[in-house]
N, C-alpha and C positions, 0 to 999 in steps of 0.2 A: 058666390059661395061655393066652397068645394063640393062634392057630394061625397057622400060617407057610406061606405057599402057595410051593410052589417052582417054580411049572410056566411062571412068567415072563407070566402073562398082563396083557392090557392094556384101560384101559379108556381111552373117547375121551370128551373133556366137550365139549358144544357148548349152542346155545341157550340164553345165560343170563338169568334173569329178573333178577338183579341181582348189581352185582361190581364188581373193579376193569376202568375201562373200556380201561387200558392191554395188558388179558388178550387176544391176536388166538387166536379162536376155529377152526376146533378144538382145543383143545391134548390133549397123550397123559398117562399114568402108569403106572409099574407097578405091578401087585399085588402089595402085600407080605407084608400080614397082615391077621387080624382079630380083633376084641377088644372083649371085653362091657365096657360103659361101666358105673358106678353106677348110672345109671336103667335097668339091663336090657336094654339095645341095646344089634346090633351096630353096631360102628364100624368102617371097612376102610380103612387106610391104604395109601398110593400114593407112589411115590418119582416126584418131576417129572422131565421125560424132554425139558419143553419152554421152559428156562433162562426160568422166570417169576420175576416180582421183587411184590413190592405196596407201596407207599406208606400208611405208616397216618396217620390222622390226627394232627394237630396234640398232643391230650391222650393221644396212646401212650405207654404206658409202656415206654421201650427197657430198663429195669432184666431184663425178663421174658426179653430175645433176648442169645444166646453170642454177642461179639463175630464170630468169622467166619461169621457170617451175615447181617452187615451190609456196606450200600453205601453209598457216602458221593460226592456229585459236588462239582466244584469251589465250590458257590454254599453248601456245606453240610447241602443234603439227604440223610436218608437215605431207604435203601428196605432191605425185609429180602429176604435169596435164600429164591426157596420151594424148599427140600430136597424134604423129605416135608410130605405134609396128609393128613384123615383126612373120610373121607365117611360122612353119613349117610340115606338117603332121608327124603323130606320127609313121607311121609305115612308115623304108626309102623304096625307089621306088615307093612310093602314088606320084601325082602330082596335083598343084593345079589349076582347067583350069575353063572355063565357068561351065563346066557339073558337077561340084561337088557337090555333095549334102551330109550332114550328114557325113562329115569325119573328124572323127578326127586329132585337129593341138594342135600344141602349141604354146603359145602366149609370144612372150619375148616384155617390154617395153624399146622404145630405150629412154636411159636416154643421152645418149650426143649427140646434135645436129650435131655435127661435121659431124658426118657418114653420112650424109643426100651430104654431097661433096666428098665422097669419090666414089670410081664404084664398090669395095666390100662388104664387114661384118666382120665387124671387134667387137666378141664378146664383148669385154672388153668393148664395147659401149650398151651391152644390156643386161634386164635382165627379167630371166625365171620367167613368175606368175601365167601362169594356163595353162590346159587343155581344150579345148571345143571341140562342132562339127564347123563345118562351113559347109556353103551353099550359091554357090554363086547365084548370079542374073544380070540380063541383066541391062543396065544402067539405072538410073530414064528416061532422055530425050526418049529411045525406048517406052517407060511406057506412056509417059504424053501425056495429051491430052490437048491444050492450047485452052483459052476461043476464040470465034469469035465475036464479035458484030454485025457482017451482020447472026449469027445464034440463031433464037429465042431456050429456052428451050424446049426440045422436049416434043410431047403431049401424055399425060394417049392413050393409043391406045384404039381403038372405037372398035376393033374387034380380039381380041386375042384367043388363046387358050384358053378355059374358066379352064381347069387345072390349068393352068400358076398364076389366079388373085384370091384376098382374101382381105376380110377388109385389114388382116393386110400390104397387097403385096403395097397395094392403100395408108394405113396409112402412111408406110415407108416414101413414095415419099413425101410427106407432113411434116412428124416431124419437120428436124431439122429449115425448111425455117419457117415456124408457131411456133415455140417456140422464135425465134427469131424477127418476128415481132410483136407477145404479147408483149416479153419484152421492144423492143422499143417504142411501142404504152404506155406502164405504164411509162418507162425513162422520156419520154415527159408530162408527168402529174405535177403538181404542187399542192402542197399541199393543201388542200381545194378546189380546183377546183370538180366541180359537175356534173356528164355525165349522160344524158336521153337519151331516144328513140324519134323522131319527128315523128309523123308514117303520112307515106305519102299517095298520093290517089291512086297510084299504087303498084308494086310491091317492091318498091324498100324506105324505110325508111332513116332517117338521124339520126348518130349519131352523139351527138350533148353534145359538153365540155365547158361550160363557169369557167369563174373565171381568175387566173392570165397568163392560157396559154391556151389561146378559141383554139378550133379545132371543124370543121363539119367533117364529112366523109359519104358517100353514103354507107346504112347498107342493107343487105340482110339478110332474116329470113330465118334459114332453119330449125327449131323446135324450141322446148319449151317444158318443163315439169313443175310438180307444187312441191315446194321443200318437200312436206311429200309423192309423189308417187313414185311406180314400176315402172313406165314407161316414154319414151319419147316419142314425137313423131314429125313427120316427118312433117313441115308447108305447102302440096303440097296444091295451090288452096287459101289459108288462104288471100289473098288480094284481093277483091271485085271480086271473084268468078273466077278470071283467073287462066287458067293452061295452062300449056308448055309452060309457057316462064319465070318462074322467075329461079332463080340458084340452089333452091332446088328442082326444076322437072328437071333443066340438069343434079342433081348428080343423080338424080333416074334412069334419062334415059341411065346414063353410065353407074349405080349396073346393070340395066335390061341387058345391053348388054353384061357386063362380068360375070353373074349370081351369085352379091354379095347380100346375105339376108338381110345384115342391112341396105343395102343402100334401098331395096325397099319394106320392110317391114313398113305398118302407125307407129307402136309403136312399140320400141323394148325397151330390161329392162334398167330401168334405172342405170349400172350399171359405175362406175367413170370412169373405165377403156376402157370398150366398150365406152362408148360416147367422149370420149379423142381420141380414134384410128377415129372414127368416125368423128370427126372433122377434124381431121389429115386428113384426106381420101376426103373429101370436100373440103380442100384449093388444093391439089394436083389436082383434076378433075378441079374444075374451076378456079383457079390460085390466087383468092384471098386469101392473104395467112394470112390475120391480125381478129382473133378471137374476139368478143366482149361478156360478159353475163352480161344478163341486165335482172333487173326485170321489165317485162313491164306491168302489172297487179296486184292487189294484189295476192301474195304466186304463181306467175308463173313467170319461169322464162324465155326468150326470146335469142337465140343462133343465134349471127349474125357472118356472116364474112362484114369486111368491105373494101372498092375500096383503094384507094389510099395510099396503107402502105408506110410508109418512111423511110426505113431500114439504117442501121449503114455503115460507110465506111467497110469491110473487114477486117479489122485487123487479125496478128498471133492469138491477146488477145482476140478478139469481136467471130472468128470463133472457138478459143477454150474453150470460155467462152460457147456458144450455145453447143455445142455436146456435151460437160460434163455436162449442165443443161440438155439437153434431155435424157442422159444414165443414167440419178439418180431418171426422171419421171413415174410416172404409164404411160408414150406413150413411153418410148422405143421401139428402132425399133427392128423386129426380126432380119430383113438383115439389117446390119450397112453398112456393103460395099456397099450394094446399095443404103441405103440412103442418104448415102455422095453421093455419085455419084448424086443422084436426088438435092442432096442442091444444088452441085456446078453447076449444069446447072440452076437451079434456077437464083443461083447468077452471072453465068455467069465469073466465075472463073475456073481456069486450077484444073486438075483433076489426078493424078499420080497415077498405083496401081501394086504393088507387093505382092507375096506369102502373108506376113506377114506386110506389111506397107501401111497404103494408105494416099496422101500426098495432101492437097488443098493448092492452091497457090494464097495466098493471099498478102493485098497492099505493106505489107510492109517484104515480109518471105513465110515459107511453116507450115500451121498447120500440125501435122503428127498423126496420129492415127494408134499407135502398135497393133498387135494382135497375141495370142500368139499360143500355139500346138491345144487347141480346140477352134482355131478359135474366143476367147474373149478376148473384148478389154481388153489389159493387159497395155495399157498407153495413154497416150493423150498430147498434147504439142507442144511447138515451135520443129521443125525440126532445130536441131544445123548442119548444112551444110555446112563446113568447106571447100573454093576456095582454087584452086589447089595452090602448091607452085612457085614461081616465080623467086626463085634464087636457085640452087641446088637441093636437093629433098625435103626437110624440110621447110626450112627458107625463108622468105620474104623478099625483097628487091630490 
């Protein structure tokens, strides 16, 4: 009888010595089962997780594969869908357990459903098409960390290792939740619609959108430069002579405390990328996460975060849409890992992370964000998460 693992674990194939070459590497699977072949091996198949397809040669015999598992494009080619395949290590007496790391298998695509009810392996139902390594991992569910509603997103710490923090450590935490409330704050815009500054008697301004979709929002200044200068600078005090209490003396008072220069520096250069991390780094400390620049002067310009951002439902599309727009900006984060991680408590969405995959779990799916041998993101996208089989090992029903 096969045995049936239920505990959803996963293994990762990379490094292939040979294969199809359309396969983009890393790709996932889950552990399904395993099961002693006729020549007294085990065999351990995998359900695909990562919508591969293979191209057989020319002399295939398509008689072997169930019509819905075939692809067919306009010119007449087909390709078969990999469902499930079944691995075996390359050298016999390897075995394939939790602890595997980098060992070579080999990959056969099981083309007849059928074997999926039988308790053996029955070759004539599979076929050989690469080499690779494999490595397994503990299951997503051990990994994940699901959102709480009774828990607010945790706060920039007051008193760290000052080692530990940096513009960029601070910008991180910021990016992906501020590139995403910009773009929603612009989504909402309407064409000819007209946005000022109302500058208030305190600290605290209005920004302010008339025309075919009016919006106020409560604007806080936290610099300004003039668009032909070197420098920025930092607004502490700029509203009728108060200090310590508006938002840009609490970001200064959190650089003071984790000993960031730019953050407590009057002027620093005005450079696109420094004042982008810089911004990034001011919605993370004080949680306004929605950016406005405005010219409030002539040839000066006016750098607000504003209160009441109105952020998008979650979607697969809206959170893969944000971290591809952020990894293509001059604010890229240095640590991606942990700036997903700072989004999703932002958002208050589940948070999943493995070696090489880290998975946000959003309304309607899981965004997944691959990364590859040096650590860079090598993909982005819907997580294809393929539910266990319900009739035999394969098949649905």
């Amino acid at each position: 009888m096969p045995r049936e693992h239920e505990n959803d674990a996963y293994g990762v194939f990379d490094r292939m010595d040979h294969g199809p070459s359309s396969w983009r590497l890393p790709f996932s699977g889950r552990l399904l089962a395993s099961r002693r072949g006729p020549d007294g091996r085990d065999y351990t198949f995998f359900a695909d997780v990562s919508d591969l397809t293979w191209s057989p040669p020319a002399d295939f015999d398509w008689s072997r594969v169930v019509p819905g598992r075939v692809l067919e494009d306009e010119g007449g080619r087909r390709r078969l869908v990999v469902g499930v395949f079944v691995v075996v290590p390359v050298v016999a007496g390897d075995t394939i357990g939790p602890a595997s790391k980098q060992l070579p298998v080999r990959i056969a695509l099981v083309i007849d459903d059928r074997l999926g009810d039988l308790t053996g392996v029955d070759f004539s139902m599979l076929q050989e098409v690469a080499v690779v390594q494999l490595t397994m991992h503990d299951p997503l569910e051990k990994a994940f960390t699901a959102p709480s509603a009774a828990t607010p997103p945790p706060e920039v710490p007051v008193s760290p290792d000052a080692d530990s923090w940096d513009l960029d450590r601070l910008a991180d935490a910021g990016a992906f939740i501020q590139a995403e409330a910009e773009a929603a704050l612009g989504a909402s815009k309407a064409p000819g619609d007209v946005i000022s500054i109302r500058r208030g008697p305190g600290s605290v301004d209005t920004y302010v959108r008339t025309g075919a979709a009016p919006l106020e929002l409560p604007a806080h200044l936290i610099g300004t430069s003039r668009v032909d200068s070197e420098v920025w600078s930092w607004s502490w005090g700029f509203h009728d002579g108060q200090t310590g209490n508006t938002v840009a003396d609490q970001i200064r008072a959190t650089g003071l405390s984790l000993q960031v220069p730019e953050l407590t520096t009057p002027s620093i250069p005005n450079d696109p990328h420094v004042i982008a991390r810089v911004l990034q780094a001011s919605s993370a400390i004080s949680r306004l996460v929605t950016p406005a620049i405005l010219e409030t002067n002539a040839g000066i310009a006016g750098f607000f975060l504003l209160e009441g951002a109105t952020l998008p439902v979650p979607t697969v599309d809206s959170v893969v849409t944000v971290i591809r727009r952020v990894l293509a900006s001059r604010g890229a984060p240095r640590d991606v890992r942990y700036a997903l991680k700072q989004y999703a408590a932002f958002r208050q969405i589940g948070h999943g992370e493995q070696p090489d995959l880290v998975l946000l779990q959003a309304t309607d799916g899981f965004a997944a964000v691959q990364f590859g041998a040096d650590n860079a993101v090598s993909a982005v996208g819907r997580h294809a998460e393929q539910p266990p089989p319900k009739r035999g090992l394969f098949r649905k029903g």
